[in-house]
C-alpha positions as CSV (number, residue, x, y, z in Angstrom):
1,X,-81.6,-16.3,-47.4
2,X,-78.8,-14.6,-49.8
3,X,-80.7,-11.4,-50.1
4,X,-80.5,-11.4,-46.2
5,X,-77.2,-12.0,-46.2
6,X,-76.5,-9.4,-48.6
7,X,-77.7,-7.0,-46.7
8,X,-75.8,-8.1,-43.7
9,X,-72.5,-7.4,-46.0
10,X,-73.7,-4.2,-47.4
11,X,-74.5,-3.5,-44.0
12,X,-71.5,-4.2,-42.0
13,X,-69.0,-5.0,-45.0
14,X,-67.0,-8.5,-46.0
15,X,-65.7,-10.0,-42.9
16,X,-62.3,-11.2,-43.4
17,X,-60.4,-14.8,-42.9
18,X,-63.0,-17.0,-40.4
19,X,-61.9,-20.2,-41.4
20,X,-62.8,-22.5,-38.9
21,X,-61.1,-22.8,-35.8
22,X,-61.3,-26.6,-34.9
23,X,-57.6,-27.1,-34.1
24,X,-55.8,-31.1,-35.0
25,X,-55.4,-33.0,-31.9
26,X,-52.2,-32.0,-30.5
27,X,-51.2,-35.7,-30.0
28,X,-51.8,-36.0,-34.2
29,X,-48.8,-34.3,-35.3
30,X,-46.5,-36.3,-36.9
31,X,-43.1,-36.3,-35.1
32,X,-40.4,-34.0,-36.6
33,X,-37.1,-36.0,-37.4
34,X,-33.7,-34.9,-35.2
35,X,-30.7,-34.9,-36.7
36,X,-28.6,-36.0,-33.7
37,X,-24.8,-34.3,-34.6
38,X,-23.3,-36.3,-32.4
39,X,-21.2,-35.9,-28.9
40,X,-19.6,-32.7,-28.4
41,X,-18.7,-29.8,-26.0
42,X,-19.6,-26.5,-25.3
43,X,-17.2,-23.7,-26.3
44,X,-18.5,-20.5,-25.9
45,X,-19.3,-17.4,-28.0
46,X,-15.8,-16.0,-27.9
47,X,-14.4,-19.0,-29.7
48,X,-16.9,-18.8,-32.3
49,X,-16.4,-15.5,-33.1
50,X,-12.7,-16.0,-33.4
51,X,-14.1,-17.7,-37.2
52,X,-17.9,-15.9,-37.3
53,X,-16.5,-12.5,-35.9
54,X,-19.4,-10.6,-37.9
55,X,-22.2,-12.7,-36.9
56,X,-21.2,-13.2,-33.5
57,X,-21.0,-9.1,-33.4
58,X,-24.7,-8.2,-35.1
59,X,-26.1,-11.6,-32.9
60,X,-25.0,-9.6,-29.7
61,X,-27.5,-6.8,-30.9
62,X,-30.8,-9.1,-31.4
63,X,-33.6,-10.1,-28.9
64,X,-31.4,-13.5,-28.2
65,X,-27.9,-11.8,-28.3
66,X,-29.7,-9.8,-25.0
67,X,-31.8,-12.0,-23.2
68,X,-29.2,-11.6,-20.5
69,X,-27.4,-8.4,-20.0
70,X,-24.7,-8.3,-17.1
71,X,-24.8,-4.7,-15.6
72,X,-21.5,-4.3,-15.0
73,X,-20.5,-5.3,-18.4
74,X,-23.1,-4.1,-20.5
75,X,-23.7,-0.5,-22.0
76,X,-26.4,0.7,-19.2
77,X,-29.1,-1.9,-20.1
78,X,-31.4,-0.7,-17.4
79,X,-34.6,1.0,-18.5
80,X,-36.4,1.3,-15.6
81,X,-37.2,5.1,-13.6
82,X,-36.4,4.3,-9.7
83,X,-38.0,7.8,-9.1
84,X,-41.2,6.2,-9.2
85,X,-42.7,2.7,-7.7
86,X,-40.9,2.4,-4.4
87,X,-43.5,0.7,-2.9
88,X,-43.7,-2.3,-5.8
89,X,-40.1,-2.3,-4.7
90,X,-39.8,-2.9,-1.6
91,X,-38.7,-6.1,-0.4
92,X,-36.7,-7.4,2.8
93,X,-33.5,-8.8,1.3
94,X,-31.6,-12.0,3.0
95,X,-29.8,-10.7,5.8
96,X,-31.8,-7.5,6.6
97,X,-33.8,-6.8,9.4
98,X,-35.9,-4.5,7.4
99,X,-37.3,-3.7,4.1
100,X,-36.3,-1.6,1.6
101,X,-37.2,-1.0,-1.5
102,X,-34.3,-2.0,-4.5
103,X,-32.7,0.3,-6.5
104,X,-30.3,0.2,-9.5
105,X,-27.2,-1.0,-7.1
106,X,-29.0,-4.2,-5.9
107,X,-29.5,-5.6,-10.0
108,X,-26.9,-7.6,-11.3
109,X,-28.5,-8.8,-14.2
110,X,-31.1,-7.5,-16.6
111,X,-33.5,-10.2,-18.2
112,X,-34.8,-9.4,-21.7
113,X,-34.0,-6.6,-24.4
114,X,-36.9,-4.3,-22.8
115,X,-39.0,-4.1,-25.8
116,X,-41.9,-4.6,-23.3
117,X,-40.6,-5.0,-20.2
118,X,-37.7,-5.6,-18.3
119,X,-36.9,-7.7,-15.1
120,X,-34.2,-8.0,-13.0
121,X,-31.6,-10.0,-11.0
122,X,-30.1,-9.6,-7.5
123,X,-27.4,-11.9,-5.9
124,X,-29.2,-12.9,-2.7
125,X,-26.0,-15.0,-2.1
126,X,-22.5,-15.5,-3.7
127,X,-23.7,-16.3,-7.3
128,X,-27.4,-17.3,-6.0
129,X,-29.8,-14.9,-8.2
130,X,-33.2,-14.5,-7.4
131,X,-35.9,-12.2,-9.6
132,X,-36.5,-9.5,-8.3
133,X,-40.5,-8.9,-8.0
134,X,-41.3,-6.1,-9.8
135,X,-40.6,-5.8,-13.2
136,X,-40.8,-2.3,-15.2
137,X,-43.2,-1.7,-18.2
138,X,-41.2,-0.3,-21.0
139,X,-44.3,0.5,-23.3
140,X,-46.1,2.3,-20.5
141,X,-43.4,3.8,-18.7
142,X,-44.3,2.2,-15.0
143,X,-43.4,-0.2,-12.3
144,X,-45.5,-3.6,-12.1
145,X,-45.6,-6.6,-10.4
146,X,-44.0,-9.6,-10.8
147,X,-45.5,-11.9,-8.5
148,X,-44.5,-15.3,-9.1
149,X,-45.4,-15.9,-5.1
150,X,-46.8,-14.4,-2.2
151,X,-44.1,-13.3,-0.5
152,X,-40.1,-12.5,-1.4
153,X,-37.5,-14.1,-1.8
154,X,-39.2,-17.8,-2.5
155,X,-38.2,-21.1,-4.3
156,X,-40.1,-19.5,-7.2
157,X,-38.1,-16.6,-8.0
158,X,-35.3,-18.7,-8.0
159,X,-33.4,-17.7,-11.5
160,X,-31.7,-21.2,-12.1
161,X,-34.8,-23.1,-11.3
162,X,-37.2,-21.3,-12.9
163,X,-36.0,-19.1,-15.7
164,X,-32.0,-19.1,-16.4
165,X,-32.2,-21.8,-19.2
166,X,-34.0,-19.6,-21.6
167,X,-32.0,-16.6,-21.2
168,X,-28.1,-17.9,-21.7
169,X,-26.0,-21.0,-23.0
170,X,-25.6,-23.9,-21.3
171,X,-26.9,-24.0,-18.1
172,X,-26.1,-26.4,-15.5
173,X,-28.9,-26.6,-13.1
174,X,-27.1,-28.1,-10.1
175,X,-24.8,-25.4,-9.8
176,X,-26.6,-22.5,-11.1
177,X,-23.8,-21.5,-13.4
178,X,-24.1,-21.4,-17.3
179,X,-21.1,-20.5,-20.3
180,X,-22.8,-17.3,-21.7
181,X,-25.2,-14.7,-21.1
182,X,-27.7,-14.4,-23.8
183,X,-29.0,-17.1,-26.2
184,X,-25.9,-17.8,-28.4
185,X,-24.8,-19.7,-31.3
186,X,-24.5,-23.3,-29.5
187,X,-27.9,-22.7,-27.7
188,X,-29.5,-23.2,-31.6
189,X,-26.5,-24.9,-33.1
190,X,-25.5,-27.5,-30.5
191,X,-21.8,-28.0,-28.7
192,X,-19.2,-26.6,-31.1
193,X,-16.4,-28.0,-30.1
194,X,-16.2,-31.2,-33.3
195,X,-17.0,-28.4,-35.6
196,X,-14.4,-25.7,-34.0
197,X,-11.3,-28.6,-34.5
198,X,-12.7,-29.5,-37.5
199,X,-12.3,-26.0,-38.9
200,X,-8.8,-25.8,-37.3
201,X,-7.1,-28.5,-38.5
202,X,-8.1,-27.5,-42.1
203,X,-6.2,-25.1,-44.1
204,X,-7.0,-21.6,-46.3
205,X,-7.4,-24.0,-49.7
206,X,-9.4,-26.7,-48.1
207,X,-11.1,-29.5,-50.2
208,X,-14.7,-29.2,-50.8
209,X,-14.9,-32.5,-49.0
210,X,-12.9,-30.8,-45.8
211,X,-15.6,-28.0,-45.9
212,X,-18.6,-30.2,-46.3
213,X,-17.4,-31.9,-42.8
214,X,-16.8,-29.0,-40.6
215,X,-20.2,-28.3,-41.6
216,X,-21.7,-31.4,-41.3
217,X,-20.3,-31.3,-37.6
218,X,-22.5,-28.3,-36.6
219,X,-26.8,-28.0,-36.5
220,X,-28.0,-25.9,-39.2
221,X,-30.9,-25.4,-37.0
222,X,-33.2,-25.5,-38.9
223,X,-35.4,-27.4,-36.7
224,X,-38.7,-26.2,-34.9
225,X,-38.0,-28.5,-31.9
226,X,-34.4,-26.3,-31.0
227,X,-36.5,-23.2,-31.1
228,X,-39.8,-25.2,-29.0
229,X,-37.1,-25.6,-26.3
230,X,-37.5,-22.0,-24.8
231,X,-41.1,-20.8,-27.1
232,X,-42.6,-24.1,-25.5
233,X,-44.4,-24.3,-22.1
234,X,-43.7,-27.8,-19.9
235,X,-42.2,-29.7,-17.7
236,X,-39.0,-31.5,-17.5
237,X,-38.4,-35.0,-15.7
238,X,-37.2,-32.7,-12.4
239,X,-39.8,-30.1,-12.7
240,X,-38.3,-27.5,-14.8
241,X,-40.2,-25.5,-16.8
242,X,-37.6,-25.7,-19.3
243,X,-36.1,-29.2,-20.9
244,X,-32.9,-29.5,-18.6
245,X,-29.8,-30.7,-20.5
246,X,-31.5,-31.0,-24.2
247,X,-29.1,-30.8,-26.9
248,X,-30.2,-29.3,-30.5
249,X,-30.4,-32.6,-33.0
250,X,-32.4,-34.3,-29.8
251,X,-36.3,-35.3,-29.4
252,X,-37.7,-32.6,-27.6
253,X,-40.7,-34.8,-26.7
254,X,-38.3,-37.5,-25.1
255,X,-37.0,-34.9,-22.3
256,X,-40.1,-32.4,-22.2
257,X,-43.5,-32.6,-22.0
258,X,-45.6,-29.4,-23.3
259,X,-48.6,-28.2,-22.3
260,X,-51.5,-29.3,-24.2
261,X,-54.8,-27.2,-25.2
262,X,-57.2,-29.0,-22.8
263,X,-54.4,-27.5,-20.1
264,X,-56.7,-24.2,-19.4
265,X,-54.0,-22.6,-17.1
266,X,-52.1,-21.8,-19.9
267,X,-54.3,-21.9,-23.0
268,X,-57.9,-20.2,-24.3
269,X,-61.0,-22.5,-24.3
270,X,-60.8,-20.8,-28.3
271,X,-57.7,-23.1,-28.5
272,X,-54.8,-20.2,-28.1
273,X,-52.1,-19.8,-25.5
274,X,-52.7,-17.7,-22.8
275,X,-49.6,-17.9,-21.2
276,X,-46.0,-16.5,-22.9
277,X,-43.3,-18.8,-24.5
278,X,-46.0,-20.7,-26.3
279,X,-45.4,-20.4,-29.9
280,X,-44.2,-23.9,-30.3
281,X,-47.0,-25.5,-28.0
282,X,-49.7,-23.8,-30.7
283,X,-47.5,-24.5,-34.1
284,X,-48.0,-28.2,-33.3
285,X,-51.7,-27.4,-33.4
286,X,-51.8,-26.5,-36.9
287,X,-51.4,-27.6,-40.2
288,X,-47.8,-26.1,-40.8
289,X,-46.6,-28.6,-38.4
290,X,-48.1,-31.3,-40.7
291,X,-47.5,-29.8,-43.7
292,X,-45.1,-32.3,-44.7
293,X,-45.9,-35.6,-42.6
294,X,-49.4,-34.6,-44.9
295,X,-47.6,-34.2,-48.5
296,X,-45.8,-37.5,-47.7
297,X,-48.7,-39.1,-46.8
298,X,-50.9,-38.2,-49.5
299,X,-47.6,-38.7,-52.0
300,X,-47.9,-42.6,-51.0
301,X,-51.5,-42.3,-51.8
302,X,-52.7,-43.4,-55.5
303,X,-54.1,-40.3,-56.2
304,X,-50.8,-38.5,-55.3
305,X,-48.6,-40.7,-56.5
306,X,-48.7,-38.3,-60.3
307,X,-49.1,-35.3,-58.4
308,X,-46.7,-34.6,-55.5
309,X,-42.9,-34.0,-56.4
310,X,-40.1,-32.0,-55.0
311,X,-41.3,-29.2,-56.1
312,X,-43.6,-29.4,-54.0
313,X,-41.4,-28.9,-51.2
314,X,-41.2,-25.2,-51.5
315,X,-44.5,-25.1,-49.6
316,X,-44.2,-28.2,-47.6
317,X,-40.5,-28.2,-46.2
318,X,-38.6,-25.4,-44.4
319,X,-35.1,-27.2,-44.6
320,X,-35.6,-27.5,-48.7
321,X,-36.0,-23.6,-48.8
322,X,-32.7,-23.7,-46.3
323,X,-30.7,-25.9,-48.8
324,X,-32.1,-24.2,-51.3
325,X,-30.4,-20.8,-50.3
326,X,-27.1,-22.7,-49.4
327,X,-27.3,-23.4,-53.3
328,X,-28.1,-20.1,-54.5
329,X,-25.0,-18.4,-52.2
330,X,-22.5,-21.0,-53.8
331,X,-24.3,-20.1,-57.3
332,X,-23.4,-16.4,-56.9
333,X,-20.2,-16.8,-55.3
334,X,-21.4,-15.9,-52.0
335,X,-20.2,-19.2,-50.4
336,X,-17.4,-21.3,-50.5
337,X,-17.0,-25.1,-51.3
338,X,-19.7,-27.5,-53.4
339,X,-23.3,-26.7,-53.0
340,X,-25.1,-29.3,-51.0
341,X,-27.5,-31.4,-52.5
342,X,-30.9,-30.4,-53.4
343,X,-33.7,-32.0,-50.5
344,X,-35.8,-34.4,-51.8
345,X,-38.9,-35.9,-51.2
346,X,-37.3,-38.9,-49.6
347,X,-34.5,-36.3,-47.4
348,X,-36.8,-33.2,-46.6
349,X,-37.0,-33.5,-42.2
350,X,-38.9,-30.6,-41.4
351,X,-42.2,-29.3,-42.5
352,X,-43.4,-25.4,-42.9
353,X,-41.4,-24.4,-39.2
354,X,-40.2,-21.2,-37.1
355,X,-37.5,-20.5,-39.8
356,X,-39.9,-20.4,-42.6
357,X,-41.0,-16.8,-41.3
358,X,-37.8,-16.1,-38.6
359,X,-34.7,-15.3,-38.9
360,X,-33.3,-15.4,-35.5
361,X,-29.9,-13.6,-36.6
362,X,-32.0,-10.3,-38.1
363,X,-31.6,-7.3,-37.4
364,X,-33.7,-6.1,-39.6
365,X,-36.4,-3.4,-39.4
366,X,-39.2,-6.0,-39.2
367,X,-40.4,-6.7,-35.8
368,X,-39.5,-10.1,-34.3
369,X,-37.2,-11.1,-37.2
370,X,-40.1,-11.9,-39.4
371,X,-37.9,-12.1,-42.7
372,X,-41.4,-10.5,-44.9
373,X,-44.0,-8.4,-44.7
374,X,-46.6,-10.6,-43.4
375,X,-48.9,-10.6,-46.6
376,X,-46.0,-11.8,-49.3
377,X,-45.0,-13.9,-46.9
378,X,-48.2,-16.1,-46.6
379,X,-49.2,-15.6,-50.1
380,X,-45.9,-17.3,-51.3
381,X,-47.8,-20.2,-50.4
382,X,-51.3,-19.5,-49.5
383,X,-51.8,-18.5,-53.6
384,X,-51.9,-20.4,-57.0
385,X,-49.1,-18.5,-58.7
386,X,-46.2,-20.8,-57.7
387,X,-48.2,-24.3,-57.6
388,X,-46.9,-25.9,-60.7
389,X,-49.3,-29.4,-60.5
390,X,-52.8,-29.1,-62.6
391,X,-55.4,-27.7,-60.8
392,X,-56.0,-25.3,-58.3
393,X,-54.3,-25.1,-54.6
394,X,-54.5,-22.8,-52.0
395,X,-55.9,-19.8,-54.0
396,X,-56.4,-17.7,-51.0
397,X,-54.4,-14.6,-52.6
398,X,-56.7,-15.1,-55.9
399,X,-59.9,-14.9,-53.6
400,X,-58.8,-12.1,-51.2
401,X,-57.3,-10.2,-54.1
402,X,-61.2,-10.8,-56.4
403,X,-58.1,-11.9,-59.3
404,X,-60.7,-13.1,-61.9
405,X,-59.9,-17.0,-62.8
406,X,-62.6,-18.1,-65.5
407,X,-64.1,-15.5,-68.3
408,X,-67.1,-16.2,-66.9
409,X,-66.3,-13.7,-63.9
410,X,-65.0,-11.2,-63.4
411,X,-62.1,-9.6,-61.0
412,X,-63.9,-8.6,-57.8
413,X,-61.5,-7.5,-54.7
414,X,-62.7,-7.8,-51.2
415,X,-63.6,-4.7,-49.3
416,X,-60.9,-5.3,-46.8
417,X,-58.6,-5.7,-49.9
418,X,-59.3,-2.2,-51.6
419,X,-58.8,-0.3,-48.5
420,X,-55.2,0.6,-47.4
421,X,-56.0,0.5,-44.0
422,X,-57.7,-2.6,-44.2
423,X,-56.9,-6.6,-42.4
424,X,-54.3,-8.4,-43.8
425,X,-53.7,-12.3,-43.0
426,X,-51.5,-11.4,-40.1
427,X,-54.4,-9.1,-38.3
428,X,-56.7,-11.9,-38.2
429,X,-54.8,-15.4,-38.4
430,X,-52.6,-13.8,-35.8
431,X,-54.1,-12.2,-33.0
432,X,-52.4,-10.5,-30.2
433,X,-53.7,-12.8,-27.0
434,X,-53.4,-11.2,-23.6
435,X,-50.8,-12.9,-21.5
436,X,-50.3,-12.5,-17.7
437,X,-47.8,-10.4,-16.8
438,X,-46.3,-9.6,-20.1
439,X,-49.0,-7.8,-22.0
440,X,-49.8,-9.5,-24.4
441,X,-48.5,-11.4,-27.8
442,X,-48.9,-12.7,-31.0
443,X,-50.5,-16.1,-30.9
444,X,-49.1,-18.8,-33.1
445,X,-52.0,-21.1,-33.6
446,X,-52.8,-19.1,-36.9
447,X,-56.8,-19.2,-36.3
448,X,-59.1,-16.6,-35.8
449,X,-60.5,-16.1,-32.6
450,X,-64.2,-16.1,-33.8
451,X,-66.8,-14.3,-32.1
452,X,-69.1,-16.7,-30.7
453,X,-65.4,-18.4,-28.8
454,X,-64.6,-15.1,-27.3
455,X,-68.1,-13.7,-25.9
456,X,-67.3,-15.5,-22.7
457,X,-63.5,-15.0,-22.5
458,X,-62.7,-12.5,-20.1
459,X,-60.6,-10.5,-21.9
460,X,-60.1,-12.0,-24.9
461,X,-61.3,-9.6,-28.3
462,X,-62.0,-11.0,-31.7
463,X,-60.7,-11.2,-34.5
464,X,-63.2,-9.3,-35.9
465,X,-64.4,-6.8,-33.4
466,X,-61.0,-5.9,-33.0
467,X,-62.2,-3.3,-35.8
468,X,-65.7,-3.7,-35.9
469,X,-66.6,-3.4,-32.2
470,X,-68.2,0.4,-32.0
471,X,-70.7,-0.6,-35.3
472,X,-71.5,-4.2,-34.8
473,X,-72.2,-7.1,-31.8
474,X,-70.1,-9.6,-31.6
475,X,-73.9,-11.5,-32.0
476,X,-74.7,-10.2,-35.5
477,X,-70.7,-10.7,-36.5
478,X,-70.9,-14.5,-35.6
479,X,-74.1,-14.6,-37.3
480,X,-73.5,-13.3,-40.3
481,X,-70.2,-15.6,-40.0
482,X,-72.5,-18.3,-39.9
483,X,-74.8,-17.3,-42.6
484,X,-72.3,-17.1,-45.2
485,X,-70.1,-19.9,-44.5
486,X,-73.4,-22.6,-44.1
487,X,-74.6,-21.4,-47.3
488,X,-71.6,-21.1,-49.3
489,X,-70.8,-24.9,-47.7
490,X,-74.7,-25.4,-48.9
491,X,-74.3,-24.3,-52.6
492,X,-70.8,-25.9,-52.7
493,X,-72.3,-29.7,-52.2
494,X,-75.5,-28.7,-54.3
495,X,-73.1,-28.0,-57.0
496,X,-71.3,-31.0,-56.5
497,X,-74.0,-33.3,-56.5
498,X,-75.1,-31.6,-59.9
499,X,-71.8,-32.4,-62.0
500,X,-71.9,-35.3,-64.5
501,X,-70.0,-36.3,-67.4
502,X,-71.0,-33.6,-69.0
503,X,-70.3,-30.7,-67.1
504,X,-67.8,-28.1,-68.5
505,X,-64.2,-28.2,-66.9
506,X,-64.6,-24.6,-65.7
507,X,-66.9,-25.6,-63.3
508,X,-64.9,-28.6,-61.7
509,X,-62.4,-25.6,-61.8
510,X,-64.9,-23.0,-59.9
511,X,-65.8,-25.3,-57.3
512,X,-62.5,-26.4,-56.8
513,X,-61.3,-22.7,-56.3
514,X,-64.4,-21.9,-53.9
515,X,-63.8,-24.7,-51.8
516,X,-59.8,-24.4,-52.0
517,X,-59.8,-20.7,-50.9
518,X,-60.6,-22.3,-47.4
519,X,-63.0,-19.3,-45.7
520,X,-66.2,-20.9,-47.3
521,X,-67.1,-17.4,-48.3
522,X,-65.3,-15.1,-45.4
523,X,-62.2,-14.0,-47.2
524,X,-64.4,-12.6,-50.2
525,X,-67.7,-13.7,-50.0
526,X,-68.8,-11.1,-53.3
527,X,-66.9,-12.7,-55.2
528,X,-67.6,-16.4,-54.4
529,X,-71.1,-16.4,-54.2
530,X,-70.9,-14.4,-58.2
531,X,-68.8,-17.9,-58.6
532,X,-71.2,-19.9,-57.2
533,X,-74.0,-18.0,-59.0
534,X,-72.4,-18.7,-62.6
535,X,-72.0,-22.3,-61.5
536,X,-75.7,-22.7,-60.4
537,X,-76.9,-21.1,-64.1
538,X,-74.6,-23.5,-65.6
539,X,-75.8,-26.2,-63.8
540,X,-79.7,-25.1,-63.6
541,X,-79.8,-25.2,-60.0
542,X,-81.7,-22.1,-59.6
543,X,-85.4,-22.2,-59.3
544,X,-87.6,-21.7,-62.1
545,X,-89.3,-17.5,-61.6
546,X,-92.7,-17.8,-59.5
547,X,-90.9,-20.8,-57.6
């Protein structure tokens, strides 16, 4: 069986990051805690920039700052060639007798920065704005369809029904009119106006106790739910596939109900979104949604009781790491007043989240304000290095990397690890997902989509013919998947059953970093199955020669 398999590997080389793809119940995720600021009213964007003048400025520039771009006000925000497509275009508009196609007069408003594509609005009647239903591909340069219905203009182009909510600040539904184009500050941080007197009434030398409540009075936002409210598919109680009248510090779940994975109009049968907007409906599949209901939990447990502190958090909590910077800017001076308290085990709310890897203010030259190169980013965790308890943790890093652990082996880096070119966490726990009618996107359910899940997916590519295709079958890649995962999981409970009283530490500590990896053998499978072969001699679990 393992010189079979080794051939499979020298044939078609290590495949990377398989590790199972059976998804938690999306019902099973602990509920994330609001922090409910309080009543309050909506201000606008000009009036926070009259204190935040900078941020308000760069903001404007981001992917939220444009979601909505007003023609006439804007710096030319159309993209789109209206030399080509006419007949995509052509639509008989309310009032005409005939059909025409639209040009760059009829658009009012453009929805969406255009990294992909654009759409746009036309006023069909005094401040009534309906999509218009053909949309224009950035990336490829061509008119497309947008066909939300069979024919146009219907209910389901309707812009404040249907689509407004997610694309400016404060909408009000009945009347179709909203504060501010454009995701801005209160969208994220809730009504300003407490926080806006607050900082009014208080002067140039304000107390650190004056500063800590104009604070207090606006969301940090720091909470997955505020950002689930647009990058989650549902329903509201009238039908809106957007949550009507939530305010940031709210339950999400209590006005919106998302889409769940056994919904397969909008999700994979391999357990990944296939429409767009989903990347909060798929974080709650995973274990970073848990990541602290699960520390907590196993913290109350009498085996974590000794091992779980605050520390702790640092992997577990993405409103620690946010207090944590607040603490460090007062620390070098780059922030004003007393530094806020350090989170604790007993005041974290919110577990590994959107803002853990997003910075919805960047402008940085990392796509989709990811704040890191994807690999530092998920080794920060997803390593040993920075776990402080006794033991071994998450040593994905150490077995991607071949980073030699125990004397009695030594270093030996994956294939895909040695080669520049090669996979990285991002290209396989991250797949780009086709999605209809806007290309396609990165899914958030952080699982590979396996071979054997995708062979009947129309459209769907896996994770690992993505760059094995023209040299291997999806078939032999799912085998050979199979192979070394079922007898990595084999030799791992062998082992197990093998240790006594007697058994050196270093392999407890083997085992331990075999099994903690989490592939079973995918990220690296050299280098644990030369583990796994020093633990069998130790153990004399190989069989005698002529056996």
């Amino acid at each position: 069986m393992r010189q079979s398999k080794t051939l499979l590997l020298l044939i078609f080389g290590v495949m990377l990051l398989t590790v199972g793809i059976t998804l938690l119940a999306f019902g099973d995720t602990a509920p994330v805690h609001a922090q409910d600021d309080g009543e309050g009213d909506y201000i606008g964007v000009r009036e926070c920039a009259s204190c935040h003048r900078t941020m308000v400025r760069e903001h404007a520039e981001t992917a939220h700052g444009l979601a909505l771009q007003d023609v006439e006000r804007d710096k030319d925000p159309i993209l789109a060639d209206f030399d080509q497509g006419e007949d995509l275009r052509t639509v008989t508009f309310p009032g005409d007798d005939e059909a025409r196609a639209f040009d760059d007069d009829d658009i009012v408003y453009v929805i969406g920065t255009g990294k992909r594509v654009q759409a746009y609005l036309a006023e069909v009647d005094r401040r009534e704005y309906m999509v218009l239903p053909a949309q224009w591909n950035v990336e490829e340069g061509v008119w497309e369809p947008l066909a939300l219905a069979e024919s146009w203009p219907d209910p389901a182009y309707d812009w404040a029904q249907n689509c407004a909510y997610c694309h400016v600040t404060n909408l009000d539904t009945e009347r179709g009119r909203w504060d501010d184009d454009g995701v801005q500050c209160e969208a994220c941080h809730g009504p300003g106006s407490e926080h806006a007197e607050l900082a009014g009434d208080i002067s140039g030398d304000s107390s650190d106790e004056e500063l800590a409540a104009v604070r207090a009075a606006i969301n940090p936002a720091t909470d997955p739910q505020i950002c689930g409210q647009c990058h989650g598919r549902g329903t509201d109680a009238e039908n809106h596939p957007y949550p009507a009248g939530y305010v940031p510090g709210e339950d999400l779940s209590e006005v919106y109900t998302l889409s769940t994975p056994d919904d397969l109009a909008h999700w994979y049968p391999t357990g990944h979104a296939r429409s767009a907007y989903m990347q909060y409906n798929e974080w709650l599949t995973t274990g970073h949604a848990t990541s602290l209901s699960a520390l907590l939990d196993y913290a109350a447990g009498a085996e974590g009781v000794a091992q779980v502190d605050d520390s702790c958090l640092t992997c577990h909590s993405s409103d620690y790491n946010y207090t944590e910077s607040l603490i460090a800017a007062v620390a070098a001076g780059n922030r004003t007043g007393a530094a806020p308290d350090a989170l604790t085990l007993e005041t974290a709310h919110y577990p590994v989240g959107c803002t853990t890897c997003h910075d919805p203010h960047s402008q940085g030259e990392l796509p989709d304000e990811v704040v890191q190169e994807a690999y530092p980013l998920c080794t920060n965790c997803h390593s040993t290095e920075n776990f402080t308890g006794e033991g071994v943790h998450h040593p994905v890093k150490e077995m991607f990397e071949g980073i030699q652990v125990l004397p009695q082996v030594s270093s030996r880096p994956s294939d895909h690890f040695l080669n520049a070119n090669g996979p990285d966490c991002q290209t396989c726990h991250l797949p780009e997902v086709p999605v209809d009618d806007f290309g396609s996107r990165v899914s958030h359910a952080f699982s590979p989509i396996t071979p054997q899940a995708a062979m009947d997916v129309e459209g769907l590519t896996d994770s690992c013919s993505a760059c094995h295709e023209e040299a291997v079958t999806p078939e032999l890649l799912q085998k050979l998947i199979d192979d070394v995962q079922t007898d990595t999981r084999e030799r791992i409970d062998m082992a197990r059953a093998a240790v006594n009283a007697g058994t050196p530490t270093w392999v407890i500590d083997a085992l331990d970093f075999v099994e903690g990896d989490g592939s079973l053998g995918i990220h690296n499978y050299a280098y644990a199955d030369a583990l796994l072969d020093a633990i069998f001699t130790e153990l004399e679990l190989f069989p005698a020669s002529g056996q």
